[in-house]
C-alpha positions, 0 to 999 in steps of 0.5 A, spaced: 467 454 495 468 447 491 469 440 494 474 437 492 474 430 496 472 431 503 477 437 503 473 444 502 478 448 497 478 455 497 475 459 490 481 465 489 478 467 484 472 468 488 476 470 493 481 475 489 476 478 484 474 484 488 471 487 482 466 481 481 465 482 488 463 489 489 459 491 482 459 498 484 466 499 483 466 503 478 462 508 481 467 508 486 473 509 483 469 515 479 469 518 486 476 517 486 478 521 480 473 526 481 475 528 489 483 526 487 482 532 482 478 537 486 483 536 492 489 537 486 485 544 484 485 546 492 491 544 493 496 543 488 502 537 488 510 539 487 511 533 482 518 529 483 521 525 479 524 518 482 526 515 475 525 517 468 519 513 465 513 518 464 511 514 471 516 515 475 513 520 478 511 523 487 506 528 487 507 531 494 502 534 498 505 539 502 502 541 509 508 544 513 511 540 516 517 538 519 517 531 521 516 524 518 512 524 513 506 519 510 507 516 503 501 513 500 502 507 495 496 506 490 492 500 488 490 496 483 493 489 483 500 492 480 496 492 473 491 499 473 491 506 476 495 511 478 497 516 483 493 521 481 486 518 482 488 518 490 490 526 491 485 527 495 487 521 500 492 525 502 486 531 505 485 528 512 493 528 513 495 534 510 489 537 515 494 536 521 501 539 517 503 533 515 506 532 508 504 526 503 507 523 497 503 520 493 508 515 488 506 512 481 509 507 477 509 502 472 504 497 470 504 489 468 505 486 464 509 491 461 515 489 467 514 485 473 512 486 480 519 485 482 520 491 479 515 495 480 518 493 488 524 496 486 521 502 483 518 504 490 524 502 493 527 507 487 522 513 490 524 512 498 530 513 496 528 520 492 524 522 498 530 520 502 533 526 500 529 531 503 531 528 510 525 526 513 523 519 515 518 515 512 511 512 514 509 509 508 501 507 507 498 504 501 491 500 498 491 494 496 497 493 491 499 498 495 499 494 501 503 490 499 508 494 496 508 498 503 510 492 507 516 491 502 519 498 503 518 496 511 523 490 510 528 493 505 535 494 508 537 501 506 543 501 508 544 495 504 542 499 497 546 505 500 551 506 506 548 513 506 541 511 509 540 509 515 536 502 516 530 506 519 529 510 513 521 507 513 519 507 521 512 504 519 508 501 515 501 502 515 497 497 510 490 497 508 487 492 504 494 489 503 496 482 500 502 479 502 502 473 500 501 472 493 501 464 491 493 464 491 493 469 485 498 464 480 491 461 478 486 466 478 485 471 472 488 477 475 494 473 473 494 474 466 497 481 467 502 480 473 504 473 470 506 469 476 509 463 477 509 459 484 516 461 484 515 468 483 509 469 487 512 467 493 519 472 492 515 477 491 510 475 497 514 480 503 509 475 508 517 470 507 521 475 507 525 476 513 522 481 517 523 487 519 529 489 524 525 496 526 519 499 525 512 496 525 506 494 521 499 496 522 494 491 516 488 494 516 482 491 512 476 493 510 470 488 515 466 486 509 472 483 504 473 476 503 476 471 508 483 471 504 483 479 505 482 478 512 486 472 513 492 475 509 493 481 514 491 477 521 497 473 518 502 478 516 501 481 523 502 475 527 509 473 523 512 479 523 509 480 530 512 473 533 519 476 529 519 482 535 516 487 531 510 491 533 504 489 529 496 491 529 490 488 525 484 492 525 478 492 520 474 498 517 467 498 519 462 497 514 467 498 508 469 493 502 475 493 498 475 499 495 471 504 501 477 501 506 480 508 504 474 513 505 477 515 512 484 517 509 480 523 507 477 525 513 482 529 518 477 526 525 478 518 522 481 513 527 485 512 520 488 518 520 489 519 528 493 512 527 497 515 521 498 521 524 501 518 530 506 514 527 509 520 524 510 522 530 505 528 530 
């Protein structure tokens, strides 16, 4: 924090900056990658395309089942990663025949986040196709790009899908206000003024006509994670949509989805609810 007059202003880069955070992290993430391609070898995705760049791609994790199905959004601020180092995220779920799809998309500073929303949208839409409702999930970035799919008028993209397309978002570790990054150093790849920031934060979009939010966050993140997510929650909610925050015990930013692997975590048994199973 620094004083700033008798004011005490909030240090975002200290706040934002998960990976000064926790040093560890590039430990972690080898764990990703190494689980994500065991659980590829175990069980191997039907690839779907949404787009024609190389990126524009679904890994979907078929487990049988017939009712909504869960998709999982990748993190690594709209700049990094991609869906193949999260397969594994998809093992708890697919334990109880639920089917999962894992979208990847294009980077900054290559395109925007704007447009990175609409490739997400773009992959709903390919998804739409199979005929089955949606609960979309997502890390992070991914939390962000989650809540923007719950409140995106479908039937305003395209007559034929119905407005509860996305009957539930489920956010963990999600930013949906993105103002606090503008004069951090993850901005140099997102590029953000104030102006965009704020178009792109689904925090003052309108929210949701249908559906509901859950905004988990891991228990030892920064104040800002926390607050972001108790702050969604209690927007949307006060606008009539179902809404909960919860935190993960003991994680950080990047073991808050660990539980997402596991078939008996409260993480999975909510999710699993939401889909209707």
């Amino acid at each position: 924090m620094r004083d700033v007059g008798d004011a005490v202003a909030t240090d975002y880069e200290v706040e934002y900056n998960n990976r000064a955070r926790v040093p560890e992290n590039p430990q972690i993430m080898a764990g990703w990658a190494s689980d994500a391609a065991s659980y590829r070898e175990q069980h191997a995705p039907r690839r779907l395309a949404y787009g024609p760049g190389s990126r524009n791609t679904i890994d979907l994790f078929e487990a049988g089942g017939s009712g909504a199905m869960v998709v999982f959004v990748h993190g690594g601020y709209w700049q990094a990663l991609d869906g193949s180092s999260f397969s594994h995220c998809a093992r708890g779920l697919n334990a109880h025949g639920i089917d999962v799809a894992v979208p990847t998309y294009d980077l900054c500073p290559q395109v925007t986040i704007d447009a990175i929303i609409r490739q997400m949208r773009a992959a709903m839409q390919e998804l739409a196709r199979l005929g089955r409702p949606l609960v979309v999930s997502g890390h992070s970035a991914g939390g962000h790009l989650a809540a923007c799919m719950l409140a995106t008028d479908w039937p305003a993209r395209d007559p034929s899908l119905p407005k509860d397309l996305v009957r539930a978002a489920y956010g963990i570790s999600g930013l949906y206000e993105l103002a606090p990054l503008v004069g951090t150093s993850i901005n140099k790849a997102l590029q953000l003024d104030a102006s965009a920031a704020r178009a792109a934060s689904p925090l003052f979009w309108t929210p949701p006509a249908t559906g509901s939010l859950d905004a988990v966050v891991g228990a030892k993140e920064s104040a800002e994670y926390l607050r972001q997510s108790r702050t969604i929650v209690e927007r949307w909610g006060e606008a009539g949509i179902a809404s909960r925050f919860d935190t993960v015990p003991d994680a950080n930013h990047f073991t808050a989805i660990a539980p997402l692997a596991d078939p008996n975590s409260s993480m999975v048994q909510r999710l699993k609810a939401l889909a209707g199973c």
